[in-house]
C-alpha positions as CSV (number, residue, x, y, z in Angstrom):
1,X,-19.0,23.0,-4.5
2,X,-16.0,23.5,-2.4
3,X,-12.6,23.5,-4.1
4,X,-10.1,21.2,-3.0
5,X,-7.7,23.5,-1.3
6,X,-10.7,24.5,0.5
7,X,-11.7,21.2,1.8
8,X,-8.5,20.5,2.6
9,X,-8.3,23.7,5.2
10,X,-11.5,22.3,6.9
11,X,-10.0,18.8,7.1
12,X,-8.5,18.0,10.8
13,X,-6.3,15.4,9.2
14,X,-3.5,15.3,6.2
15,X,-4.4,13.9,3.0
16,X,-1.6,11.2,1.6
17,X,-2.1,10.6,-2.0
18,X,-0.8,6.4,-2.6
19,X,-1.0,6.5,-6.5
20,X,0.1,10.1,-8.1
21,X,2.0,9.0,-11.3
22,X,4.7,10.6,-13.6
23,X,5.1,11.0,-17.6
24,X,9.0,10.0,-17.8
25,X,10.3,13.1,-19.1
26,X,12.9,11.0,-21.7
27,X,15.7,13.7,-21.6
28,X,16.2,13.6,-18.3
29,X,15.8,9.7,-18.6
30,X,17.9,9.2,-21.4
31,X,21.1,9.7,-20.0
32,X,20.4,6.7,-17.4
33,X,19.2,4.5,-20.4
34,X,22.4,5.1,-21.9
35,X,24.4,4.2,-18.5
36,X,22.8,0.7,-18.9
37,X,24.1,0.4,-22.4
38,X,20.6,1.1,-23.3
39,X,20.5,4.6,-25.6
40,X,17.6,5.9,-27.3
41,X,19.0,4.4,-30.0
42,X,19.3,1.3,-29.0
43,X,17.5,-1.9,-30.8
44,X,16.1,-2.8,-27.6
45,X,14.2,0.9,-27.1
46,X,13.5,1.3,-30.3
47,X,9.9,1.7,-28.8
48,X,9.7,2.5,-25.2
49,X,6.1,-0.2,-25.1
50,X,6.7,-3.3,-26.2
51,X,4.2,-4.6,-28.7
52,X,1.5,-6.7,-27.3
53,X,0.0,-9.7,-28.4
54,X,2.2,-11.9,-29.4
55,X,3.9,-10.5,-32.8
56,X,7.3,-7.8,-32.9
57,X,5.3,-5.2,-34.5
58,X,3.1,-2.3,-32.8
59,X,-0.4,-2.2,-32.9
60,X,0.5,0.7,-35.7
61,X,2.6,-0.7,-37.5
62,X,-0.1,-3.2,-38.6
63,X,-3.0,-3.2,-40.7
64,X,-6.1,-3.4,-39.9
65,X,-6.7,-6.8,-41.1
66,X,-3.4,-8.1,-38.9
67,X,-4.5,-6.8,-36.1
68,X,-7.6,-8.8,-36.6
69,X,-5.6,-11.8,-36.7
70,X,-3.2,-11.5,-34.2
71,X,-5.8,-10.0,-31.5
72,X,-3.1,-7.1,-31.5
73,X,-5.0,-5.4,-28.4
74,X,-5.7,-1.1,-28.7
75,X,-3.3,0.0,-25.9
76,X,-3.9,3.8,-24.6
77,X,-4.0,6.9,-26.6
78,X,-4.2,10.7,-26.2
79,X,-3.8,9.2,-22.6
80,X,-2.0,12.3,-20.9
81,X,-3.4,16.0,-20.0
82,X,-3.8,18.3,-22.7
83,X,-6.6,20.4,-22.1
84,X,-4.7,21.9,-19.3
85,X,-1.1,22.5,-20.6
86,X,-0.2,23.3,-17.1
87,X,-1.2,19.5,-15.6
88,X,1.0,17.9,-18.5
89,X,4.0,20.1,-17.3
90,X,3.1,19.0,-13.9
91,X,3.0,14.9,-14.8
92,X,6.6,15.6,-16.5
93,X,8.2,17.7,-13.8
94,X,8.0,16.7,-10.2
95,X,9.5,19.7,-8.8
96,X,6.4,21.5,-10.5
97,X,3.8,19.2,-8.8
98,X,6.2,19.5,-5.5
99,X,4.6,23.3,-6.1
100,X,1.2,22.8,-7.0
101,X,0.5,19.9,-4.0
102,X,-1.5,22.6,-1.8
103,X,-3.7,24.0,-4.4
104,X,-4.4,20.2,-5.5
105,X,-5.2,19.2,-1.6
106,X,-2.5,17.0,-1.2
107,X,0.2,16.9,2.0
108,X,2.1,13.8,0.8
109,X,2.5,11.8,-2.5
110,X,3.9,8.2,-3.0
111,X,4.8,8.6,-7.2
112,X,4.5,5.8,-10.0
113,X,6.2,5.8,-13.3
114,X,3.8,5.5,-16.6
115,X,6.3,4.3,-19.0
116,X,7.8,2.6,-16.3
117,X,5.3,0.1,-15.7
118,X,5.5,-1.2,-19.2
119,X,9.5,-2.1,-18.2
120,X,8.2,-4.5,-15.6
121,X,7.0,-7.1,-17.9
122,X,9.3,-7.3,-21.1
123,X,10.7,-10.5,-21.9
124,X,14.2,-9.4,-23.1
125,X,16.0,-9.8,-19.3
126,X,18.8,-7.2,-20.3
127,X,15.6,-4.4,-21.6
128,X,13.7,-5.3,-18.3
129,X,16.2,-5.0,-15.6
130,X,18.2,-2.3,-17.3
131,X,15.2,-0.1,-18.1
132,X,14.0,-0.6,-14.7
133,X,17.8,0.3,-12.6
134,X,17.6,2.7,-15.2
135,X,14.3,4.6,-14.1
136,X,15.4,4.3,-10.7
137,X,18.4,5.7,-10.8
138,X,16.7,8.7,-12.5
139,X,13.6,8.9,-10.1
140,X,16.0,8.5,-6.8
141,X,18.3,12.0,-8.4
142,X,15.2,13.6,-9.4
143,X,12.6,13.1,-6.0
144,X,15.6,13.7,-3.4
145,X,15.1,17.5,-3.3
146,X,11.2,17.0,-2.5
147,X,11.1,14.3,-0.6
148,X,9.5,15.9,2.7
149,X,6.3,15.8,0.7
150,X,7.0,13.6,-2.5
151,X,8.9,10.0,-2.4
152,X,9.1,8.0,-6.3
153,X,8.5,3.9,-6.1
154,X,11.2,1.7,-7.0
155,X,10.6,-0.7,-10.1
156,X,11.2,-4.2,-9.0
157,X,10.9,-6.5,-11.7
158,X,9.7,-10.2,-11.0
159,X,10.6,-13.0,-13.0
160,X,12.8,-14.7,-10.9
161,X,13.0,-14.1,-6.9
162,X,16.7,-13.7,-7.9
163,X,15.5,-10.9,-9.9
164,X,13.4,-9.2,-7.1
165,X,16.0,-9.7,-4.5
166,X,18.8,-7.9,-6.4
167,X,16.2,-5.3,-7.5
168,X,14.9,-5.3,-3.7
169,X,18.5,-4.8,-2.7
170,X,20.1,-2.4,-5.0
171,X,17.0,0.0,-4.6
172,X,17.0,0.5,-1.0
173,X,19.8,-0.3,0.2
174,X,21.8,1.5,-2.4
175,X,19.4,4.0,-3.6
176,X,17.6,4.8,-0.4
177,X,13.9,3.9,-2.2
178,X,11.2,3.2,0.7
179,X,8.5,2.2,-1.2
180,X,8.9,-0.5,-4.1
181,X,6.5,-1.7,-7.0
182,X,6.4,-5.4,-8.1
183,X,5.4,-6.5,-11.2
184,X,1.9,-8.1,-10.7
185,X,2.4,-11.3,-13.3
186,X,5.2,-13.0,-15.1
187,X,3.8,-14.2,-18.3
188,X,5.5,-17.7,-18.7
189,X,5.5,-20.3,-21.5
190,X,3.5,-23.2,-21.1
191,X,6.2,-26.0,-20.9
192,X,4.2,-28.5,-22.5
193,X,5.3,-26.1,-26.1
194,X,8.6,-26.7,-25.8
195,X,10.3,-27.7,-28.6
196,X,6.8,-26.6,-30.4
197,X,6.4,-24.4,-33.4
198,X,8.1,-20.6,-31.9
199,X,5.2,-18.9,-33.3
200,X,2.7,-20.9,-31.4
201,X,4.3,-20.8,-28.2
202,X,4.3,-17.1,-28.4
203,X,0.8,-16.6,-28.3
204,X,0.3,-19.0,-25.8
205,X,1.4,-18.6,-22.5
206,X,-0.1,-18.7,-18.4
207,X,0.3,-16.0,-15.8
208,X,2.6,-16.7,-12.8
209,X,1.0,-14.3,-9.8
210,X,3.6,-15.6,-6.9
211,X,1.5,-17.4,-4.8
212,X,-0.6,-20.6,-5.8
213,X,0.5,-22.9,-8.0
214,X,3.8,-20.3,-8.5
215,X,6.6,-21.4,-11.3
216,X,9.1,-20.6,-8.0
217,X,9.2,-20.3,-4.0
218,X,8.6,-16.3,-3.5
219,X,8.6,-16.3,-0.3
220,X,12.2,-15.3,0.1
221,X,10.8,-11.8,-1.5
222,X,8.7,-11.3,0.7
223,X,11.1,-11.9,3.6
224,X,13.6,-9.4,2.2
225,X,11.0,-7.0,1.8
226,X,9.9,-7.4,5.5
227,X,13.1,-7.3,6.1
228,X,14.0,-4.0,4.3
229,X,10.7,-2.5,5.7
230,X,9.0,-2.1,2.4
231,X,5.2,-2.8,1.7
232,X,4.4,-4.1,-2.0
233,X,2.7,-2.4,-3.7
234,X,1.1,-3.9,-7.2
235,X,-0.1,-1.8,-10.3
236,X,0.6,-3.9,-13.0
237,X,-2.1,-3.4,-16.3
238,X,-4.0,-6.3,-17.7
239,X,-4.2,-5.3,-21.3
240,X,-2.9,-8.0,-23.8
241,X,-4.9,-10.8,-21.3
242,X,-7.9,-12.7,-22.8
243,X,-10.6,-11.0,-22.8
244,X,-8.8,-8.0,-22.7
245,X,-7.5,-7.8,-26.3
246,X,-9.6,-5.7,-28.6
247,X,-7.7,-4.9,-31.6
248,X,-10.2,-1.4,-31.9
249,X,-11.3,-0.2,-28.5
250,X,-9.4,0.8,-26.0
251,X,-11.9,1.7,-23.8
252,X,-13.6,-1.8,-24.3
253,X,-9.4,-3.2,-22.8
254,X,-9.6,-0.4,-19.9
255,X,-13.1,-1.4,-18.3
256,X,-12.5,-3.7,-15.5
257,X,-9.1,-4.6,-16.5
258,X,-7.4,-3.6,-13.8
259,X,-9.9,-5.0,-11.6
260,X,-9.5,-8.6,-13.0
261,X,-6.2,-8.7,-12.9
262,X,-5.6,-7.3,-9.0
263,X,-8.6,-9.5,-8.3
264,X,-6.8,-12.8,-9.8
265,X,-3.0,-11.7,-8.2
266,X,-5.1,-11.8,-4.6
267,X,-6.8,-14.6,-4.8
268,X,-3.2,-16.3,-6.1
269,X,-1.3,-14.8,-2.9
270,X,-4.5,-15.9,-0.6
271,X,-5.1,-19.1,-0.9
272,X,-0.7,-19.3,-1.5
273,X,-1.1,-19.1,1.7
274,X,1.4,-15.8,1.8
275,X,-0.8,-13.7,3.8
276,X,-0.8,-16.3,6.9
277,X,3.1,-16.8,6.7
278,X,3.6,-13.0,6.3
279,X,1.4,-11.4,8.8
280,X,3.7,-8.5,9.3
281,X,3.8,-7.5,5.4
282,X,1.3,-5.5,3.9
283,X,0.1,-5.7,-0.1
284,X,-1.5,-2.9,-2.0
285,X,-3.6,-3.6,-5.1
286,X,-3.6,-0.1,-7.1
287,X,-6.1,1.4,-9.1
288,X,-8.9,-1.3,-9.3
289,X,-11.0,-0.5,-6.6
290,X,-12.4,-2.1,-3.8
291,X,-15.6,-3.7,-5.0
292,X,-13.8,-6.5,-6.7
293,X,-12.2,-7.0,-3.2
294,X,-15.4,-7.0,-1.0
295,X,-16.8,-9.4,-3.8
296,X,-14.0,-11.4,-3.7
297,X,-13.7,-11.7,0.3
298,X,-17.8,-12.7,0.4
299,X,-16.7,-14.9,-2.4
300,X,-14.0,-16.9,-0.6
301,X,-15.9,-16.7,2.9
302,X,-18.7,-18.8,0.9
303,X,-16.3,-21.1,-0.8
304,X,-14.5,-22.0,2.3
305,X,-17.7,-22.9,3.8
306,X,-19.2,-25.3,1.7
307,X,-15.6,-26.0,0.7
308,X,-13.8,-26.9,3.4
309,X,-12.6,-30.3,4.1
310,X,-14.9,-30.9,6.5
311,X,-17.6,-29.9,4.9
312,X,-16.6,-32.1,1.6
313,X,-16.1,-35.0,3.6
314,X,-19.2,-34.2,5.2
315,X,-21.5,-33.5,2.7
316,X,-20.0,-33.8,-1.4
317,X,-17.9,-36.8,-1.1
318,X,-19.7,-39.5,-3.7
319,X,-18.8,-42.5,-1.2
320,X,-22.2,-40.5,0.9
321,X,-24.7,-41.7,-1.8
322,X,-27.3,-44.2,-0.6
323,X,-27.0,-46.4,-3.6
324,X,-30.1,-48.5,-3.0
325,X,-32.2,-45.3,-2.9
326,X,-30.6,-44.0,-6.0
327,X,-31.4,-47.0,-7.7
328,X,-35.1,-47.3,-6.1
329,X,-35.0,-43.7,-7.4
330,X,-34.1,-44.5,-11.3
331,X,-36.3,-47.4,-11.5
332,X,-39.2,-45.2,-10.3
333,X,-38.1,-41.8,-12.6
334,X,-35.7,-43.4,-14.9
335,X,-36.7,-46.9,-15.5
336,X,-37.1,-46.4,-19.4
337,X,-34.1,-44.3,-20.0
338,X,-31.8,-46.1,-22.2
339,X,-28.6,-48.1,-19.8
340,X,-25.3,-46.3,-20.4
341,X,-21.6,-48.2,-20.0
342,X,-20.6,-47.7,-16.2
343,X,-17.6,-46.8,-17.9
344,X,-19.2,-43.8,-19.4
345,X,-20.4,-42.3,-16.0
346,X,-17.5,-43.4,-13.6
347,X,-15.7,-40.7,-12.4
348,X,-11.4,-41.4,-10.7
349,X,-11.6,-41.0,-7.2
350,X,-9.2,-37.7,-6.3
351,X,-6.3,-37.8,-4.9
352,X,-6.3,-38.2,-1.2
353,X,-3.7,-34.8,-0.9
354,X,-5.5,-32.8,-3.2
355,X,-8.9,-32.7,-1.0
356,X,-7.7,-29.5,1.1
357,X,-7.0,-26.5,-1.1
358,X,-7.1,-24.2,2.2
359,X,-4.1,-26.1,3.6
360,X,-1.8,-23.2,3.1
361,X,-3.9,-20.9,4.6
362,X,-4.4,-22.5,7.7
363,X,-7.9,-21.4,8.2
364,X,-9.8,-23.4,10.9
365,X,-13.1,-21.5,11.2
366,X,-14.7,-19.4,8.5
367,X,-13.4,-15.8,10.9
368,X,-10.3,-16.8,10.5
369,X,-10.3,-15.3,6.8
370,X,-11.2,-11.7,7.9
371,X,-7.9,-11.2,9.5
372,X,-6.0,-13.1,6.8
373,X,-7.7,-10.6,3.8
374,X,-8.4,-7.5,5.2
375,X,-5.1,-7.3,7.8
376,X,-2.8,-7.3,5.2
377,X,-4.5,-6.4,2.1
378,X,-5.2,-2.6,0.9
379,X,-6.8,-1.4,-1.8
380,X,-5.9,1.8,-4.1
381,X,-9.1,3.4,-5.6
382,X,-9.4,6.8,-7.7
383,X,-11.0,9.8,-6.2
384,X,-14.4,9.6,-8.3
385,X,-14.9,6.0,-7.7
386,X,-18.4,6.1,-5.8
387,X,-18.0,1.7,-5.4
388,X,-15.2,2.8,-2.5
389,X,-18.4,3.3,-0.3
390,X,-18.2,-0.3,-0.3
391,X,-14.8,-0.7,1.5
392,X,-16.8,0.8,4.8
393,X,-20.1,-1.2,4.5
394,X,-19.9,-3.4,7.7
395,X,-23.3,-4.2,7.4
396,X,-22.9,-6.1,4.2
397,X,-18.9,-7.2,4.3
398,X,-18.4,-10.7,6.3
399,X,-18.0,-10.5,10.0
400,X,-18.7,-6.9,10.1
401,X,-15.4,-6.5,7.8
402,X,-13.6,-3.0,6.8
403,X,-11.6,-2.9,3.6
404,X,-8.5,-0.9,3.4
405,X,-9.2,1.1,1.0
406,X,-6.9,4.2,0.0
407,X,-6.9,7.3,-2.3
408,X,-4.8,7.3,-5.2
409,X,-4.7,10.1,-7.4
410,X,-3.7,8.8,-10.7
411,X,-2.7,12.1,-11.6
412,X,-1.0,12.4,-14.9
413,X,-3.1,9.6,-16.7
414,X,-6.5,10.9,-18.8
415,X,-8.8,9.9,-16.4
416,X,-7.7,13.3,-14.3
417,X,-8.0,16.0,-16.6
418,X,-7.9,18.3,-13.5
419,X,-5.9,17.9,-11.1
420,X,-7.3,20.4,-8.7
421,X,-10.0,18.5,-8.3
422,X,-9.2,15.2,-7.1
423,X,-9.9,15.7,-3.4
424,X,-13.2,17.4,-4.7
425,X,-14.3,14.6,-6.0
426,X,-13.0,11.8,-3.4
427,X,-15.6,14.4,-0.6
428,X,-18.2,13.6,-2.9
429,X,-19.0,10.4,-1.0
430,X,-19.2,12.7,2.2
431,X,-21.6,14.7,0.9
432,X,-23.7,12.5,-0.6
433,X,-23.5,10.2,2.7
434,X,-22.2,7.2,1.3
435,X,-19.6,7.1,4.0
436,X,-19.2,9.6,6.8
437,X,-16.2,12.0,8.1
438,X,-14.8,8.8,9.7
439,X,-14.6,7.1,6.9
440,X,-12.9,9.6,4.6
441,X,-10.0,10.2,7.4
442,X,-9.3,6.2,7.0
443,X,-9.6,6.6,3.3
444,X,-7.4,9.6,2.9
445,X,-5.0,9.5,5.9
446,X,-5.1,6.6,8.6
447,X,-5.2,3.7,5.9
448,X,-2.3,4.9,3.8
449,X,-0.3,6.0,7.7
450,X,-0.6,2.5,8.4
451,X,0.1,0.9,4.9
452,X,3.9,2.5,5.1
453,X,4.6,2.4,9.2
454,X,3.4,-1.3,9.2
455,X,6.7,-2.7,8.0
456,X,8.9,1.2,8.3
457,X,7.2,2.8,11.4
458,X,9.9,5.6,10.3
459,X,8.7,5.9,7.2
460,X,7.4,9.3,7.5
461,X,10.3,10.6,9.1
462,X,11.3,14.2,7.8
463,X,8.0,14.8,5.9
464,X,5.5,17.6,6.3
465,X,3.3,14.5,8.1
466,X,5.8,13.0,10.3
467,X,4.2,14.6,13.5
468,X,0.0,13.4,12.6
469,X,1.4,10.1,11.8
470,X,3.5,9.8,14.9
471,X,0.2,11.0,16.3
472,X,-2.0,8.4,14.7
473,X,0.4,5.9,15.6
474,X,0.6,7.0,19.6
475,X,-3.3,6.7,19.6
476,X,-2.9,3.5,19.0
């Protein structure tokens, strides 16, 4: 089998990696912390993860038995290279994977923090937003050196819009970051507990995922961001979520976790409605796949057909039934069967308003939804995913569709314990014949081209790619 530098030579193409990651190296972080008032020594970073689950103490910090009753889930662990001393250095040092990018196969890297995603989602406001200005602060010193072939993601934290904006803001307007990552969920508390029992209300809570049924209007996020010529880009873990919360495997947390949670966050934006009033601003779901996605758009293709007003009016509303049939029907099947209170079996008519939940998406024929998913969603899958075949299947997908999907690396994290051989395995699927030479460009290089230039067209500018993407983008 060909090495991945070798593949690469063959390839008539670049290779842009969407999801390498970083192991925050905390002395070169800590200094940043501590410019936020928020020192290694601070109460607030006393752990770097918040606990999960709903108590102040770590998963080991507890005992067995209380992490039996709390449903304390197993987070990660032994979760960064080790084998290969030389791939940890690299996942600490970006100046060292700056050097090693043509032995791994790699032309361009869009970089994610580790650590950093856990910052996202902490409750404490002054922890979140200060860890996160913190981190990029460090990342925007740290990449500028590289950035003709490496560029970090800004952590833009979401609780409020008035949150994301500032974050939005300060990161590329003042920092100079081109490429941003939202928190994927706010975890809110349900509002019905309030004034309830503290301990309760911790445990219980709903996920707010921006679009239907949101706590707040994000839509002016999603203006800025057009605005600002920054894609969003969403990588958020699922761990912590029912079922996700086994207190003793952590592999049983990891499988399909990420998945689930990408899957529910699109579905939320979708039927929102945002992808019809943003048609010029492009989402990226990381590190789940893309078979949840083709499920997903067959999934809401079928809904919306037997689900559309129309259709209900046409076919499910109960005013249709033939009530003389019916009862013709029960006294010639049912005549024995004991009579029931009407009141038992009558159902409340629903609300007149509430009939169309495709309102916001302004679909008018079941086509319609292929442009409204696959336009402006993309998809970030791992190099040894063989399910990304799926992305290309226009046979199978609706309306002959084609997934956007898009290598990420996820070097740095255990499931790459080489990192030479990440465009190795992503050719697999060539040579097995799951998708062709066509495909693998898209998957590798045109995809991820036309992720960035869709809101920056400049976005390349000054990086060893600039002239194939200017290319790509001349073609049409």
């Amino acid at each position: 089998m060909s090495s991945s530098a070798e593949i690469h030579r063959r390839l008539g193409h670049p290779v842009i990696d969407i999801d390498g990651h970083m192991a925050e190296h905390l002395p070169t972080l800590a200094p940043y912390l501590e410019a936020e008032g928020l020192s290694l020594g601070h109460p607030s970073l006393r752990r770097l993860i918040p606990p999960q689950g709903g108590t102040d103490r770590s998963w080991h910090e507890q005992t067995p038995a209380e992490r039996v009753a709390t449903r304390t889930p197993r987070g990660p662990w032994w979760s960064a290279p080790a084998g290969r001393t030389i791939d940890l250095a690299t996942a600490l040092f970006p100046e060292l994977l700056y050097q090693r990018l043509d032995d791994i196969g790699i032309d361009f890297g869009v970089v994610y923090p580790s650590l950093g995603l856990n910052f996202l989602h902490t409750a404490d406001e002054a922890y979140r937003q200060g860890t996160c200005r913190a981190l990029n602060r460090a990342n925007a010193a740290t990449f500028a050196p590289l950035s003709d072939r490496l560029t970090p993601v800004a952590a833009i934290p979401m609780h409020t819009p008035d949150e994301a904006l500032a974050a939005l803001d300060f990161a590329v307007d003042e920092l100079g970051f081109k490429a941003v990552l939202c928190a994927g969920y706010v975890q809110r508390p349900f509002a019905a507990l309030a004034g309830k029992d503290p301990e309760v209300a911790r445990y219980a809570f709903w996920l707010d995922q921006f679009g239907l049924d949101s706590a707040y209007d994000y839509d002016p996020v999603w203006t800025r961001a057009q605005e600002l010529g920054v894609s969003i880009a969403f990588h958020s873990g699922f761990i912590g979520m029912t079922p996700y919360r086994s207190p003793s495997s952590y592999v049983f947390n990891h499988l399909s976790m990420l998945a689930e949670g990408q899957q529910s966050l699109a579905k939320s934006l979708f039927l929102g409605g945002v992808t019809r009033r943003f048609p010029g601003l492009n989402f990226v779901f990381l590190e789940g796949g893309v078979a949840w996605a083709a499920a997903l758009y067959s999934d809401i293709v079928g809904h919306w057909e037997k689900r559309h007003l129309g259709a209900l009016r046409a076919n499910l509303d109960p005013a249709l039934i033939d009530r003389a049939l019916m009862i013709e029907m029960l006294g010639r099947y049912a005549a024995a069967a004991p009579r029931l209170d009407p009141a038992l079996t009558a159902r409340p008519r629903e609300p007149e308003d509430m009939l169309d939940e495709w309102a916001a998406c302004g679909i008018e024929k079941a086509s319609d939804i292929k442009a409204l998913f696959t336009e402006r969603f993309y998809f970030g899958c791992e190099a040894d995913d063989p399910l990304t075949s799926m992305a290309f299947n226009t046979g199978v997908n609706p309306f002959g569709a084609e997934l956007k999907a898009m290598m990420g690396s996820d070097i740095a994290h255990w499931d790459v314990p080489d990192v030479t051989e990440v465009l190795e395995e992503a050719w697999e699927m060539v040579e097995h014949r799951w998708i062709d030479e066509a495909a693998f460009e898209k998957f590798v290089f045109t995809n991820p081209a036309r992720f960035y230039t869709g809101t920056n067209p400049g976005f390349f500018k000054g990086t060893v790619v600039e002239s194939a993407v200017d290319r790509l983008l001349a073609g049409g």
